[in-house]
N, C-alpha and C positions, 0 to 999 in steps of 0.2 A: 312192554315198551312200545313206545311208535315208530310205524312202520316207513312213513312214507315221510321224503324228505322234509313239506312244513310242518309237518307234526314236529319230529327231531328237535328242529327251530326252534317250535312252538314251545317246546320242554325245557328246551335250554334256556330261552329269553322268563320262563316261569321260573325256573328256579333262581334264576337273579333278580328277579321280583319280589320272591318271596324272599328274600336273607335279607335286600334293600327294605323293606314292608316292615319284618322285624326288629331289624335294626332301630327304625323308628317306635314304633310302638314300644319297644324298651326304655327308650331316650325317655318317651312320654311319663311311661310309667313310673319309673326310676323320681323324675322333677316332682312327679305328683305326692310321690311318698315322702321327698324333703320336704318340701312346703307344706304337708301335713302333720310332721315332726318338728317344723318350727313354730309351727300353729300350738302342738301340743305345748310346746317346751317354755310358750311364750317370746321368744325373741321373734322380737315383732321386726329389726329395722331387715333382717336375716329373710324371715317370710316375706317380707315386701319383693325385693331385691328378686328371689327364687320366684316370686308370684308373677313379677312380668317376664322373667326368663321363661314360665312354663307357659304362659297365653301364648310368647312366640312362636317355641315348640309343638302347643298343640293347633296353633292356627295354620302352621306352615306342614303339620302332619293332614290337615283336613284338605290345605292346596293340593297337594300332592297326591290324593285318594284314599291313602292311606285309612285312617277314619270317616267318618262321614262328618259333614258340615255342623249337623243337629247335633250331634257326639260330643263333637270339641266345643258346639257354646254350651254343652251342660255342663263339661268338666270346670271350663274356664269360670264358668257362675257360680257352681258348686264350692269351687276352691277360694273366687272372690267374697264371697259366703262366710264360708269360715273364717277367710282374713279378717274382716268387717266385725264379725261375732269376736274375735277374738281381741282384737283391737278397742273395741267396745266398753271391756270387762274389765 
């Protein structure tokens, strides 16, 4: 454990970083897998609707530091991707 008072700080203000950080990256992850199971299932109007709820979540996770910038436009393309393909067919 640290010793000296900003350490202490230092630890405390990290561990609330990290549960905030998580937090997020769940929300992310969680949207990603609906809209990949609407994708699957074919409801397409369902996919649309979750597709811009999860660009918001993962754009506003990249603001925040949380992911990186590069991260969230792969997911958001990746996932616009599939919509497109799936919509397509």
């Amino acid at each position: 454990m640290a010793n000296h008072k900003s350490a202490i700080k230092q630890a405390r203000q990290n561990e609330k970083k990290r549960a905030r950080n998580r937090a997020v990256k769940t929300r992310v992850k969680n949207i990603i897998k609906e809209v990949k199971s609407n994708a699957s299932e074919k409801t397409i109007e369902a996919a649309k609707t979750n597709l811009n709820s999860a660009q918001s979540l993962i754009q506003k996770a990249a603001n925040k530091g949380v992911i990186h910038k590069r991260a969230a436009s792969r997911k958001i393309s990746r996932l616009s991707k599939l919509i497109n393909k799936t919509i397509s067919k």
